[in-house]
C-alpha positions in Angstrom: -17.6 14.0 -20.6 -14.7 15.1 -18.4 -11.1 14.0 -18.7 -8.1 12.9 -16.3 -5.1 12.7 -16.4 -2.5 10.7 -14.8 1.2 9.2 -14.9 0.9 5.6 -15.1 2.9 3.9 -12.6 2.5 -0.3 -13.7 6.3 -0.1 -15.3 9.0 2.4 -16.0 7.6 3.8 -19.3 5.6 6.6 -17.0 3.4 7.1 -19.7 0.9 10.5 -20.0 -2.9 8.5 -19.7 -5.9 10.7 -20.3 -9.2 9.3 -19.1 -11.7 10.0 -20.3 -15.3 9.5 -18.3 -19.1 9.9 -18.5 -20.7 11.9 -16.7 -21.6 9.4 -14.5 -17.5 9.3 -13.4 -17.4 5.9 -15.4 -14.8 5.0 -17.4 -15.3 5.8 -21.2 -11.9 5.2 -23.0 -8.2 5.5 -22.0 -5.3 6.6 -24.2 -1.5 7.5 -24.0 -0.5 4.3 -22.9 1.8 2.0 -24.4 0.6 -1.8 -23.2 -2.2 -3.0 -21.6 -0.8 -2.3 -18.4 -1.5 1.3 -18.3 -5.4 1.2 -19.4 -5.7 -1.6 -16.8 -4.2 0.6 -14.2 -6.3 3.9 -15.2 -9.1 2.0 -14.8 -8.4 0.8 -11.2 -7.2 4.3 -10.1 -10.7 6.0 -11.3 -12.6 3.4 -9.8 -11.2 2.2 -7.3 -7.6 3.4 -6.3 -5.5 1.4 -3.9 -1.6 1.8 -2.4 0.8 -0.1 -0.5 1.6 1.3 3.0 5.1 1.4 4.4 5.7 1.8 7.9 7.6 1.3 11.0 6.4 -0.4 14.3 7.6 -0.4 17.7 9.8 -3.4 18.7 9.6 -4.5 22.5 12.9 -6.3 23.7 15.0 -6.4 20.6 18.2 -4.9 19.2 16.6 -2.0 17.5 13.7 0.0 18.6 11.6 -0.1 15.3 10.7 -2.7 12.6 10.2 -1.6 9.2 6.8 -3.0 7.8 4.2 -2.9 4.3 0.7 -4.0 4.1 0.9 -7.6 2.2 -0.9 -6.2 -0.8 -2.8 -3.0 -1.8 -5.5 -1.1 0.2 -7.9 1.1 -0.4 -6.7 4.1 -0.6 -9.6 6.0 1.7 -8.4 3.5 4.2 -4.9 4.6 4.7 -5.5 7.0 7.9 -7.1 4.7 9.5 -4.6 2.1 8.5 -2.2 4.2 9.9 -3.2 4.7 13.1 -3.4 1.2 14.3 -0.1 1.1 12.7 1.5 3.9 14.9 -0.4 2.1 18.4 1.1 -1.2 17.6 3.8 -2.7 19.5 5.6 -6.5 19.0 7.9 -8.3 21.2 11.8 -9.4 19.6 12.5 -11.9 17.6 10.4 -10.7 14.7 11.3 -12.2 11.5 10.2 -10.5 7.6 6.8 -11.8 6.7 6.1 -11.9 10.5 2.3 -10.7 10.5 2.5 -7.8 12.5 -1.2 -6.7 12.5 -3.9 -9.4 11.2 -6.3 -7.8 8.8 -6.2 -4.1 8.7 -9.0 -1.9 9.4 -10.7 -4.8 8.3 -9.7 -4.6 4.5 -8.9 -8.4 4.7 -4.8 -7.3 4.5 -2.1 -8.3 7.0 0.9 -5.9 8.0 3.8 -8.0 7.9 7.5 -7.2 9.1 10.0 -6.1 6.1 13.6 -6.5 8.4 14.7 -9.4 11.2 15.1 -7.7 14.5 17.1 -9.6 17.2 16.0 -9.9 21.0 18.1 -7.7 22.7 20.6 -9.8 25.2 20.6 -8.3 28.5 23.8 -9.1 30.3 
């Protein structure tokens, strides 16, 4: 059996999880943590870990050149390179609103990027 260890992250607490694992990398039993949360968590990061990605995107035509934006829920984490690629070649025009889809269905993980500020279009006088 080997072990692992990691800081949960589910609520403030941060408590010390050891893993423990057979030899085929599945999980055998998790300790240190102090609700549910944390063996739930352990589990998913062994198996099959996942983030949130926070970004910026260019912004054609508005008051500021950039648009802050998050994937709408987790992704895998061996996607995230490519995830961020298409997020650094993608471009929207002004107005863009928060929750505005800004790229539909990631690197085909089934998760939309969607705008996290309002930009204005830029008036041109």
């Amino acid at each position: 059996m080997s072990i692992r260890e990691l800081t949960c992250i589910s609520c403030p607490l941060g408590c010390a999880l050891k893993v423990e694992m057979d030899k085929n990398e599945n999980v055998f039993s998790v300790s240190g943590n102090a609700c549910k949360r944390g063996e739930i968590y352990a589990k998913k990061e062994i198996t099959a870990p996942t983030r949130t990605v926070t970004s910026t995107v260019r912004v054609i035509g508005g008051t500021h050149c950039v648009v802050s934006v998050r994937t709408q829920t987790d992704i895998p984490k061996d996607k995230i390179p490519e995830c961020m690629k298409e997020i650094i070649s993608a471009k929207i025009s002004a107005p863009v609103k928060v929750g505005d889809i800004v790229i539909e269905n990631v690197c085909g993980t089934g998760v939309d990027i969607i705008a996290t500020r309002n930009i204005k279009k830029e008036n041109k006088q």
